[in-house]
N, C-alpha and C positions, 0 to 999 in steps of 0.2 A: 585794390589797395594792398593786401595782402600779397598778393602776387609781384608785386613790385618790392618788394622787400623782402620775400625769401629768392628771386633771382638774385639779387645782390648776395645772401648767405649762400645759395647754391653756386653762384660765382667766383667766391671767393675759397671755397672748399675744391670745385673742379683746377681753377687756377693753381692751385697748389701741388693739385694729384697730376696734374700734364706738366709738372717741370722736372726737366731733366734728374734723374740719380746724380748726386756728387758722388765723386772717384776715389775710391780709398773707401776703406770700412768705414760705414757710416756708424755718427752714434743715433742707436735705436730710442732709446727713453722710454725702454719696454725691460721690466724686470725680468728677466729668463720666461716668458709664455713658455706656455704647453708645447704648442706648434709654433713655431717662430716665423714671423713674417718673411718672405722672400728680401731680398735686399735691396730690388728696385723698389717695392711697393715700402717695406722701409723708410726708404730716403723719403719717400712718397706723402709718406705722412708725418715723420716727424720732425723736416726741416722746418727749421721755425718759418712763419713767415713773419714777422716780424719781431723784435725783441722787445717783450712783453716788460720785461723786468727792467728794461731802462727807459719805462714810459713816467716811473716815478705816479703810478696808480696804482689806489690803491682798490684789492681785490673786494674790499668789503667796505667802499668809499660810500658816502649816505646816497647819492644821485643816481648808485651801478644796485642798491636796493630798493629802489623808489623804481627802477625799471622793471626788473623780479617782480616787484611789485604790481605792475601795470600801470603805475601810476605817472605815466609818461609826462603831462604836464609840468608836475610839479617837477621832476629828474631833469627837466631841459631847463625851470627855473632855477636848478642846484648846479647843474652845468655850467650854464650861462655866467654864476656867481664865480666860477673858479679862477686864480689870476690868470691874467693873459697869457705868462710865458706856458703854464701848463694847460693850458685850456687849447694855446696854438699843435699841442702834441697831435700826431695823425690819429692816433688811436682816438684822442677826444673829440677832434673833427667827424671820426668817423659815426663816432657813438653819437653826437648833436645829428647826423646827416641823417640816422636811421632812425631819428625821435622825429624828424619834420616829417618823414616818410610815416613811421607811423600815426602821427597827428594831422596826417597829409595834405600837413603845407608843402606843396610839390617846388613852387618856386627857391624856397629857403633852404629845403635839403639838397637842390642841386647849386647852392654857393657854397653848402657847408662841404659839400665834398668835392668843389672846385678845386684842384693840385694837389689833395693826396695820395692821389695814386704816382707821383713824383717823389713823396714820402715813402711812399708802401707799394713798389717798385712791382713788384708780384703779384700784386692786388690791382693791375691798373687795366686789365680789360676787365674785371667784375666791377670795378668804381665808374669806370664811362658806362658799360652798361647800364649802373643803377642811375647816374646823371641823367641819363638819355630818356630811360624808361619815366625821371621822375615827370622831366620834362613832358613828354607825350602823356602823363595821365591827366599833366596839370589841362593841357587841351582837350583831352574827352572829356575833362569832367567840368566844361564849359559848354554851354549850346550852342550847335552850329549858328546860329544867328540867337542875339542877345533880346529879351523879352522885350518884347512892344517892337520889333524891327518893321520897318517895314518893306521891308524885301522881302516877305511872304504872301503870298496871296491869301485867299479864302481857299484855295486847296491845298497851300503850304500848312497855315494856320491851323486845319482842320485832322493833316496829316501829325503832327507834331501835338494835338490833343490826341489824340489815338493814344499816340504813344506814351503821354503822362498819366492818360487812364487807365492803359494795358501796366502801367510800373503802379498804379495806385497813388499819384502825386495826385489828388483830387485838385487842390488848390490851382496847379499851374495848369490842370486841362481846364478849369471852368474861366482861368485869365485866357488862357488864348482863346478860349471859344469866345470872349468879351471881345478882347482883340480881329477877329476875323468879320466882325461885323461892320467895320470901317476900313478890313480891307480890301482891294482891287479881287474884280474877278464874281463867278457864276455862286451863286451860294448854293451850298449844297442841301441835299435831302433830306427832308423832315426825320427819315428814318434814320440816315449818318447822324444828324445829330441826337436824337434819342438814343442811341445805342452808346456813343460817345462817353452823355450824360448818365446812361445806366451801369458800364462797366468802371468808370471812375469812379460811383459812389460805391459798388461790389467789392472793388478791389483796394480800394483804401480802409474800407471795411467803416464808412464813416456814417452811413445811415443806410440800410439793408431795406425799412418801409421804403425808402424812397426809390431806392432801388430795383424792388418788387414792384411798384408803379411804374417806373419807367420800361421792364422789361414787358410788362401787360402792353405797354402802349407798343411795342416794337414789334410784338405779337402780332396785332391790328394789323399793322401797317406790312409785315414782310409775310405773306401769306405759307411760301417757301418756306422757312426759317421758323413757322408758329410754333410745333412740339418743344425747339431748341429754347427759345425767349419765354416759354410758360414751364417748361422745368427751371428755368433757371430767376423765373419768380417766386417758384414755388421755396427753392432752394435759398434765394435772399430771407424771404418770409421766416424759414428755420434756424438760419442766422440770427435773425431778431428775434429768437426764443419765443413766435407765435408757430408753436408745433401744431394745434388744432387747423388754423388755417392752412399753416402750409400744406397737412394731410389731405385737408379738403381738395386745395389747388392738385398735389399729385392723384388723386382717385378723379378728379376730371380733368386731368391728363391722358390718365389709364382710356375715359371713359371714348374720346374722342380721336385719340391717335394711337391706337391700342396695340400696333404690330412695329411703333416706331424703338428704337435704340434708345431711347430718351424713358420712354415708356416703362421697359428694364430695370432702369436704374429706381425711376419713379417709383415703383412696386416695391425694391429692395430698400428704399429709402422711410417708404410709407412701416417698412414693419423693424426697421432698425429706429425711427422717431419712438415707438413706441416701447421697444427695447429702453430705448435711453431714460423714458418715463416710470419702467417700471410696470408699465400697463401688461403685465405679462399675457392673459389670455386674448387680449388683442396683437399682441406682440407673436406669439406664435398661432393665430392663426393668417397672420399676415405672410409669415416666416412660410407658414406651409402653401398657401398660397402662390407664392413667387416660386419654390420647388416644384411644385405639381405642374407647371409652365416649363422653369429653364433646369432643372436637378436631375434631367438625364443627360444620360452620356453623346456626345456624337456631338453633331452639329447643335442640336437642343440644348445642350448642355449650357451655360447662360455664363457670366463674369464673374459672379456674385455667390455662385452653388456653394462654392468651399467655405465660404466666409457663412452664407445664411444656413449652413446645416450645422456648423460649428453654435451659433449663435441662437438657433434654435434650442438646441440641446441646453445651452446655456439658462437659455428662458423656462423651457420646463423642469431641471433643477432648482430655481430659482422660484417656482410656480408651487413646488412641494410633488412632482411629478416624479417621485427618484428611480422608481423605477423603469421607465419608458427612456429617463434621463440616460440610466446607464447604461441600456441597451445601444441609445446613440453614440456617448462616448464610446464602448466598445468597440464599435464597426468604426469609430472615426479611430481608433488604435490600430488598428489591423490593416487600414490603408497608410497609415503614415508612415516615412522613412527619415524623418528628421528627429534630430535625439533629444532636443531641446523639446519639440513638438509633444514627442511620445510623452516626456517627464511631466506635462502638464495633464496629457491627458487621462496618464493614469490619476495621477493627483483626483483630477476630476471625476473620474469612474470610480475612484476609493469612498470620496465623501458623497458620492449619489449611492452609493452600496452602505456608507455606515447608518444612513437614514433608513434603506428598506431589510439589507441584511449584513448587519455588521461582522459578521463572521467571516462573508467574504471580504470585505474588505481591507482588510490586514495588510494582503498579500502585496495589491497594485502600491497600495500608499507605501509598501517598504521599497516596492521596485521603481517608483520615481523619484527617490532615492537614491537608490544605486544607480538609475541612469545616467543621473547629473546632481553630483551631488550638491556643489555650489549652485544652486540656483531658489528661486521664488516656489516654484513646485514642490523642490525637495522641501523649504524652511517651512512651507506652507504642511506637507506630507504630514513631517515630524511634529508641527501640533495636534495634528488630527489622530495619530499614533497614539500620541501622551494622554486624548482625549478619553482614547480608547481602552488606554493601559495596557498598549499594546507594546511588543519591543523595537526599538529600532536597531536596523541590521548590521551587521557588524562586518569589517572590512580584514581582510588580513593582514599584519605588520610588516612593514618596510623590511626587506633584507637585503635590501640593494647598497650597494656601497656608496657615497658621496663621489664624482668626478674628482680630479685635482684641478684644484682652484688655477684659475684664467687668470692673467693678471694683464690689466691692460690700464693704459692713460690712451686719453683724449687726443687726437690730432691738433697740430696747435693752433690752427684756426680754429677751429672748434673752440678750444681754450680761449681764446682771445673772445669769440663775441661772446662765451661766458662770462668772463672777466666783466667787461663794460655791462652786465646784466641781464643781455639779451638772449634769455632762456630759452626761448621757442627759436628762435633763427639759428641757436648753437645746434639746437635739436631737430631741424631743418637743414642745417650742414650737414651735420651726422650722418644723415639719411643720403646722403649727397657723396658718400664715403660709402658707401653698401660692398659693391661688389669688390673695391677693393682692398677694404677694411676686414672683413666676413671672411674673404677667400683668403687671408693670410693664415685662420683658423680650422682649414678643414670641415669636417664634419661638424663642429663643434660654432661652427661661424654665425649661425643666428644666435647662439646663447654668447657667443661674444658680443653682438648686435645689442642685444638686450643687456648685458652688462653694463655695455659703454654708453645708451642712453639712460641708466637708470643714474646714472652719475649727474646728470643735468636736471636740473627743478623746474621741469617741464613732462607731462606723461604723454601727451594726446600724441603723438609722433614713437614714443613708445608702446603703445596701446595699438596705433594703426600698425608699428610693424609687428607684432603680436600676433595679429589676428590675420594678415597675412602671410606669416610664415610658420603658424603655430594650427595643426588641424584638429580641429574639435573632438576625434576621437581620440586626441592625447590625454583629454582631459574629460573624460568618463567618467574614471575613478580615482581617488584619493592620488595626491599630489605622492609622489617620492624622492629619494634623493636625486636620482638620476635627472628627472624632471621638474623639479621644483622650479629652474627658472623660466621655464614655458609658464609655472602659473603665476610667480611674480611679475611676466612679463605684460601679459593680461593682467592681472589683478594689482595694479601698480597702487604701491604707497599713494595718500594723499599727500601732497605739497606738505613743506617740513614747516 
């Protein structure tokens, strides 16, 4: 759904940036920039594509905030209200076409944007696109034959429950399995349908006992397959918050198919149930358990090592163990290279030290901190500091000078599905504009990137270019002038 309605904004943004330069000094509608855009890329982006201001809408109309909003219903009721002659405008057609697209009435957005691209001339291989595309989803997202057909057989039937039970549609796999009982054809295996009926109940997540019974039964019957169908009763069982028995079912897993893959996880799962309970000395001697097996290195080495030696450690801090604790924190510091990682683990090695010796602990809880200062580690650190009446560390002052300010406006498609409200598609355009919006700025082009989506009241599209073009060791230490919009660009404003 999604996908079909940001082709339509990425269509209409590329459709703009492939037309020709007009001849003669174009006007830019860029107040003297830093670096001034090249004169093709220019024309590129600020020829209008449509004349905004003689659509007689208004920027702040109640229907174009009701879509801001999300409130797309109601916006296509306020639309729908407005008179004919202004309602006929391309630009209102357009905005009614991308609200059926988002409410994905497929058939009704592609009337609504029947013949604007005859309006909006420049816009008319992005608008058959979106027509096209509306058209084809409104077909997949009908079934290739219509419920009760009978032009499936019992292997059709049975094929087509599969697949509402593998999507978790419980409801529509247990009609067709209704349905293939009167239709033509070999009826399938006791065990096809028990599996059928157990991963539809799994995956819709709509009864887990029942589930755990039908996987026992599929056990029996697939002898091949038994470790696969009894972990993964085991597994429904834990789902149903019966943690006692599921441990049971995984320890007579362990006991019967004890070198299978299944077996593995069974073990790391038996002392993670117990984790979650709180059951600490159960919990880590489960934890040591599953290391003394997969927690060496090489081939022995198991899926699970990283996660159950971390979690270990976790349990016997958590156990009143602090000092065995912070010996495993320590060793888990010295193998890691992730800085986010490190900031937690000192964290962690700080308050298992300020319980056995708080003297050393000072130090870590200052340096996760400074490793990252915006983070849960640090915020966590600095209570544990204050706890201490310890100080926390101090950063040196900015001496870096401010940049001179970027000045940029919006491409005017961009502008326009702003206009009619559509905050994430303008911000989806945007993105759609990268290489040759960015490269008009030089060096300086992702913080122009980041400028020019901070302007639209949408982040998630600013946020994702953030964090792709912004590398975590920029933001180690205290923001500065030079940098600050790296951390705005990540750390974006909530919605106004």
């Amino acid at each position: 759904m999604r996908a079909v309605i940001r082709a339509l904004s990425v269509g209409i943004v590329m459709t703009a940036c492939s037309r020709a330069p007009s001849r003669g000094a174009p006007t830019t509608g860029l107040s003297a920039p830093v670096l001034p855009l090249p004169a093709s890329s220019i024309a590129a982006h600020t020829e209008p594509v449509v004349d905004a201001s003689a659509s007689g809408i208004e920027s702040e109309s109640d229907w174009a905030e009701l879509i801001r909003n999300g409130r797309y219903k109601a916006a296509l009721l306020k639309l729908r209200a407005v008179p004919g002659a202004q309602r006929s405008a391309a630009q209102m057609r357009l905005a009614e076409g991308l609200l059926d697209l988002k409410l994905a009435d497929f058939p009704a957005a592609e009337i609504a944007l029947r013949g604007v691209e005859a309006q909006l001339p420049a816009l008319k291989q992005a608008i058959a696109l979106a027509r096209a595309q509306a058209l084809k989803a409104a077909a997949a997202s009908a079934d290739e034959y219509p419920l009760g057909s009978t032009a499936l057989d019992k292997a059709g039937c049975l094929k087509r429950a599969q697949r509402y039970a593998d999507q978790g549609q419980l409801a529509r796999a247990q009609a067709e399995l209704q349905l293939m009982q009167s239709a033509p054809g070999s009826p399938p295996s006791q065990l096809a349908l028990t599996l059928v009926q157990a991963w539809a109940q799994y995956n819709a997540r709509a009864d887990y006992a029942k589930a755990a019974e039908l996987f026992t039964q599929a056990a029996q019957l697939d002898r091949a397959q038994t470790p696969k169908y009894l972990f993964y009763a085991a597994r429904a069982l834990s789902r149903d918050n019966q943690n006692q028995e599921a441990i049971a079912r995984y320890r007579d897993l362990l006991k019967r198919f004890p070198k299978t893959r299944e077996a593995e996880e069974a073990r790391y799962l038996i002392a993670r149930l117990h984790y979650s309970q709180s059951e600490w000395p159960q919990a880590e001697q489960a934890y040591s358990d599953y290391l003394q097996l997969y927690g060496k290195k090489g081939n022995r080495r198991g899926r699970f090592t990283g996660v159950a030696t971390y979690e270990r450690a976790v349990t016997r801090l958590a156990a009143g163990k602090s000092g065995v604790a912070a010996a495993d924190f320590s060793a888990l510091l010295k193998g890691s290279e992730d800085p986010y990682e490190q900031a937690q683990l000192m964290e962690l090695l700080g308050t298992s030290l300020s319980a056995s010796n708080p003297s050393q602990a000072v130090r870590p809880l200052q340096q996760a901190i400074e490793t990252w200062p915006l983070s849960l580690p640090a915020a966590l650190a600095a209570l544990r500091l204050a706890a201490l009446h310890a100080p926390l560390p101090s950063f040196p002052s900015d001496s870096s000078s401010a940049p001179p300010a970027l000045s940029i406006q919006l491409p005017h498609d961009v502008q326009l599905l702003q206009r009619l409200g559509f905050e994430d598609l303008a911000a989806s355009g945007l993105a759609a504009h990268e290489q040759a919006f960015s490269g008009g700025y030089g060096s300086r082009g992702s913080e122009a990137m980041c400028q020019a989506f901070a302007m639209l009241d949408d982040a998630r599209e600013r946020y994702r270019y953030g964090r792709a073009k912004v590398r975590p060791a920029a933001l180690l230490s205290p923001p500065k002038r030079s940098n600050r919009w790296a951390w705005e660009c990540l750390y974006p404003r909530p919605y106004q």
